[in-house]
C-alpha positions as CSV (number, residue, x, y, z in Angstrom):
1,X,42.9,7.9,59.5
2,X,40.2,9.9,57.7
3,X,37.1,9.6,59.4
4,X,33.9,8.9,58.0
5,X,30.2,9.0,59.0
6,X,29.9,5.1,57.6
7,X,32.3,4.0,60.0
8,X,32.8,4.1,63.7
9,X,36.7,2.8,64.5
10,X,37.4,1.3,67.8
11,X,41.1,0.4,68.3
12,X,43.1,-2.1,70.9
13,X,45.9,-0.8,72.8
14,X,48.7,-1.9,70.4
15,X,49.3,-0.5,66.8
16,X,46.6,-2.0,64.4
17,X,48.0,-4.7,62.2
18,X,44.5,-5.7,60.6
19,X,40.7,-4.2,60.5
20,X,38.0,-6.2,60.9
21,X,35.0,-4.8,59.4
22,X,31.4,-5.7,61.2
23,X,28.0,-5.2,59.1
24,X,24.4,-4.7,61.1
25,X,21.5,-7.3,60.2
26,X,18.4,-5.5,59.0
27,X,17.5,-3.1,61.6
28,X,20.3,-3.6,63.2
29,X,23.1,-0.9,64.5
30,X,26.6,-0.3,64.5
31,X,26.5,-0.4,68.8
32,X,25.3,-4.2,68.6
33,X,29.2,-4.9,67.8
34,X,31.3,-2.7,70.4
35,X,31.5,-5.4,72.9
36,X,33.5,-7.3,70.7
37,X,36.7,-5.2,71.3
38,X,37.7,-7.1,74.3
39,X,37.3,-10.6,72.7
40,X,39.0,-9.9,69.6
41,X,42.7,-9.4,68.9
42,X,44.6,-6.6,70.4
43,X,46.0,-5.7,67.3
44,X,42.8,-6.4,65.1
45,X,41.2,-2.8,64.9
46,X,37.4,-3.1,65.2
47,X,35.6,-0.9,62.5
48,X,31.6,-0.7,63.1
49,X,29.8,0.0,59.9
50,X,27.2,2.5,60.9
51,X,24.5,2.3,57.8
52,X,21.8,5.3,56.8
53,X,18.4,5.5,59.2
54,X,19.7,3.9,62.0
55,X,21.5,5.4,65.3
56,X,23.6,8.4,64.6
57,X,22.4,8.3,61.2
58,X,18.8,8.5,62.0
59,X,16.8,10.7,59.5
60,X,19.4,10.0,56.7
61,X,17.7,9.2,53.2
62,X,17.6,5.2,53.7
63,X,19.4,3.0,50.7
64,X,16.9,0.0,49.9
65,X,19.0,-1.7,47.2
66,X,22.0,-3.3,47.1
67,X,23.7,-1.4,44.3
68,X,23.4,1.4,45.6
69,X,24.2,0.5,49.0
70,X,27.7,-1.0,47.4
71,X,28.4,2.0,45.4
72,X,28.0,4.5,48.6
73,X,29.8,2.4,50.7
74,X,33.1,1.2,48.6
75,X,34.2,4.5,48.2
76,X,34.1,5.2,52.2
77,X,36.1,1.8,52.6
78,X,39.0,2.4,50.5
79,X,40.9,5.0,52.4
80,X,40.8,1.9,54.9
81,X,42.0,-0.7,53.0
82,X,46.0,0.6,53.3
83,X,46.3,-2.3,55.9
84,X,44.7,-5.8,55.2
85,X,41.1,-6.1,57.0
86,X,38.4,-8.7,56.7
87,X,34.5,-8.8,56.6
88,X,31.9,-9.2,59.0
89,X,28.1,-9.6,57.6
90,X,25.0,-10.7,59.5
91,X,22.1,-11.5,57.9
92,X,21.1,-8.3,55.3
93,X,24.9,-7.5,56.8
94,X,26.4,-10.5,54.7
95,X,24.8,-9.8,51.7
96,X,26.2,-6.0,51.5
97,X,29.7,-7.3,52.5
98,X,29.9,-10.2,50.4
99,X,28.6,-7.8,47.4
100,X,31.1,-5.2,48.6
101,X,33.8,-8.1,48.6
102,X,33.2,-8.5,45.0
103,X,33.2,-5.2,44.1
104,X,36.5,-4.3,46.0
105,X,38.1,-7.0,43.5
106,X,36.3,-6.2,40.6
107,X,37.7,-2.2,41.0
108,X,41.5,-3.9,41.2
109,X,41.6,-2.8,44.7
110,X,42.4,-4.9,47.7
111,X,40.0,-7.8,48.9
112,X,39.1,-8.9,52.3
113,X,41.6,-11.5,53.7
114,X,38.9,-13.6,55.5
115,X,35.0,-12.9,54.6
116,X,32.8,-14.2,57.7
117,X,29.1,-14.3,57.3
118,X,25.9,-15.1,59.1
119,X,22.3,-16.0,59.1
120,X,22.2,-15.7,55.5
121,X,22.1,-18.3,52.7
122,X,24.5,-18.9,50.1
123,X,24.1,-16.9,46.7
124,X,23.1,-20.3,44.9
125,X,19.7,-20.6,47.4
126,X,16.3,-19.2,46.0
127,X,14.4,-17.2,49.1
128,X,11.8,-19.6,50.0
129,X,9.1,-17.6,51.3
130,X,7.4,-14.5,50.8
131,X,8.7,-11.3,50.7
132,X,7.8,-8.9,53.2
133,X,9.0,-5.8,52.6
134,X,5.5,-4.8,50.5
135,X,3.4,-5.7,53.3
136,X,1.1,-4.0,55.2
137,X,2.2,-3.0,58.3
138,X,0.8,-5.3,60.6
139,X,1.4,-8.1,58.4
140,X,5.3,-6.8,58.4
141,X,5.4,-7.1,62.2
142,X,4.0,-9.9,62.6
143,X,6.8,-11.7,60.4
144,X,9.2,-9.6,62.0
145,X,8.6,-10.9,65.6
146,X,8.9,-14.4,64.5
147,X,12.8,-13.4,63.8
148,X,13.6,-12.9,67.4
149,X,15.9,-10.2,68.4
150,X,13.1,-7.4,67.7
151,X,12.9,-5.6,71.5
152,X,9.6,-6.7,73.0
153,X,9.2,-2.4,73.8
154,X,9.3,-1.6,69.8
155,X,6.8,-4.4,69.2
156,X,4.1,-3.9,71.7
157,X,4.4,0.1,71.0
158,X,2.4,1.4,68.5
159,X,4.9,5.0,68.2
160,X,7.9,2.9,68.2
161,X,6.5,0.8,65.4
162,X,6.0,4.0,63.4
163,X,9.4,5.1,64.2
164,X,11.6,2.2,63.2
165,X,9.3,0.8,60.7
166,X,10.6,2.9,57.7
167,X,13.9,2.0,58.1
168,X,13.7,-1.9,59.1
169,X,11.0,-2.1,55.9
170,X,14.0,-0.8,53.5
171,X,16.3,-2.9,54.9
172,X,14.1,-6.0,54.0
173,X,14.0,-4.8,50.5
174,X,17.5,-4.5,49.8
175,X,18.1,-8.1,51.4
176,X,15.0,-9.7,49.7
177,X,15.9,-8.0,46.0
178,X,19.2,-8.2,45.9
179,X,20.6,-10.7,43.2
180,X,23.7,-12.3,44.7
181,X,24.4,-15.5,41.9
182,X,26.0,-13.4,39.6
183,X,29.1,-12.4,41.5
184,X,32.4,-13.4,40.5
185,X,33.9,-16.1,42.8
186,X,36.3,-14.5,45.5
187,X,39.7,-16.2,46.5
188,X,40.1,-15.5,50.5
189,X,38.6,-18.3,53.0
190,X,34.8,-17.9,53.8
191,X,33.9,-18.6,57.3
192,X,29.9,-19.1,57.7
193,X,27.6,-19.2,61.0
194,X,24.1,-20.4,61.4
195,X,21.5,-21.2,64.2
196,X,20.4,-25.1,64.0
197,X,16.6,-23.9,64.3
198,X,16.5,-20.8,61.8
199,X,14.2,-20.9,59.4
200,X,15.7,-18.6,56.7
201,X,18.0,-19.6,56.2
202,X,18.2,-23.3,57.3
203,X,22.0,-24.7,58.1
204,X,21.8,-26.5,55.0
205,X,21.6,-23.3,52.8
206,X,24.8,-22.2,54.1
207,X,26.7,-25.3,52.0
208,X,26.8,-23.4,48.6
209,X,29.0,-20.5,50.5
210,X,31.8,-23.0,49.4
211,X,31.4,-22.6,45.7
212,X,32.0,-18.4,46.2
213,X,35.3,-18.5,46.7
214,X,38.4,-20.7,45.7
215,X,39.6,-20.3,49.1
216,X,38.9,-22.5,52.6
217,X,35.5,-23.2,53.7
218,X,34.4,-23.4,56.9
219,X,30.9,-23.9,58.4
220,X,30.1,-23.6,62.2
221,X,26.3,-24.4,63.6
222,X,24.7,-23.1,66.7
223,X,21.5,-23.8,69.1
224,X,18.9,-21.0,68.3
225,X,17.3,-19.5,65.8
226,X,18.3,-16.4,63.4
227,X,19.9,-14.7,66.2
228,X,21.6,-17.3,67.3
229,X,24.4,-14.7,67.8
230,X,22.8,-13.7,71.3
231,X,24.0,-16.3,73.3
232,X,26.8,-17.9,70.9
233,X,28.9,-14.1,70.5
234,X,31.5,-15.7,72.5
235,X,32.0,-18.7,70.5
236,X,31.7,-16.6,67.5
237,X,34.2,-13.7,68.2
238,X,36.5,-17.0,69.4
239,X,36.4,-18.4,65.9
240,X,37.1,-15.2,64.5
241,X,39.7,-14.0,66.5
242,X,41.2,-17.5,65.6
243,X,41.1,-17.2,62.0
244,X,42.2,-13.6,62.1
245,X,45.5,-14.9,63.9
246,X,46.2,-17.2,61.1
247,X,46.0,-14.4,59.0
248,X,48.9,-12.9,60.1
């Protein structure tokens, strides 16, 4: 396989027969996903999508719009795309791969057979509140923290802050500005995940998912907040590895 700085590959111990494709939310890493090798399918290869400015990409010029983001990464996926594979987005990580869905089918290449998505709301929902990618910097954390799943360390430390700001600030621009009811309407099932107390977006903003695709819809809603994903991975990975079975 040709290897690529966007992707980080992490097979089972049998032949792959699908890839599974796993998106960071905003300020988020490829590393968060690793420990999802052992729940998943032996025979699902797990592909961590490592994106500019964060981890061992740290330093890279960051990508703050969507289009861009799409163009960079489409051409790194389609040397992968020989076997079928499915998406993996949370949060900013389901708008790139439901955009990157789209464009996959748009270039006549081959779609996703199952796109799963997370914490984000469905292309027909208007954000609700204020952007906060433009503002100042202790206005930024402060909305930040009341996300969750910031480290209490980067937070409370002033150099941290500095370090990580640059990059989590982008991200929050490309998933605030990026225009997602134009997109053509896929065909492969769209699983979605929520957290029954999030605020952005609520569980009810994940209903219009099932108008973006002609496919099966499916909707599953957790205790917790935006990162409800902390304490429901299991039950997440489960569905997954469920529906990727199906697949076969």
């Amino acid at each position: 396989m040709e290897s690529s700085k966007w992707f980080v590959t992490v097979s089972g111990q049998v032949p792959a027969r699908m890839r599974l494709f796993c998106f960071p939310f905003a300020g988020g890493g490829a590393s968060f996903y690793r420990s999802w090798r052992a729940s998943l399918p032996d025979d699902v290869e797990l592909v961590l999508v490592c994106l500019p400015g964060r981890e061992q990409r740290f330093g890279e010029t960051l990508i703050d719009t969507i289009d861009v983001m799409v163009a960079e990464i489409s051409n790194a996926t389609l040397p992968l795309t020989d076997k079928p594979y499915a998406f993996f987005g949370y949060s900013m990580g389901a708008i790139i791969s439901h955009h990157l869905a789209c464009q996959m089918v748009l270039d006549g290449a081959q779609g996703p057979e199952h796109l799963f998505l997370a914490a984000r709301r469905s292309p027909d929902c208007a954000m609700t509140r204020e952007p906060l990618h433009n503002l100042s910097s202790a206005a930024f954390w402060q909305e930040v923290a009341k996300y969750g799943g910031t480290p209490t360390e980067i937070l409370e430390n002033a150099e941290y802050r500095d370090l990580f700001e640059g990059p989590l600030r982008s991200d929050f621009k490309l998933s605030e500005t990026a225009v997602s009811d134009d997109l053509p309407k896929l065909s492969c099932p769209i699983t979605v995940f929520g957290g029954v107390d999030d605020r952005s977006p609520v569980p009810e903003q994940l209903d219009g998912w099932r108008d973006a695709t002609t496919g099966h819809f499916a909707k599953h809603v957790y205790s917790g907040g935006h990162f409800f994903i902390t304490d429901h991975g299991d039950a997440v990975t489960s569905v997954i590895s469920l529906a990727l079975a199906l697949e076969a």
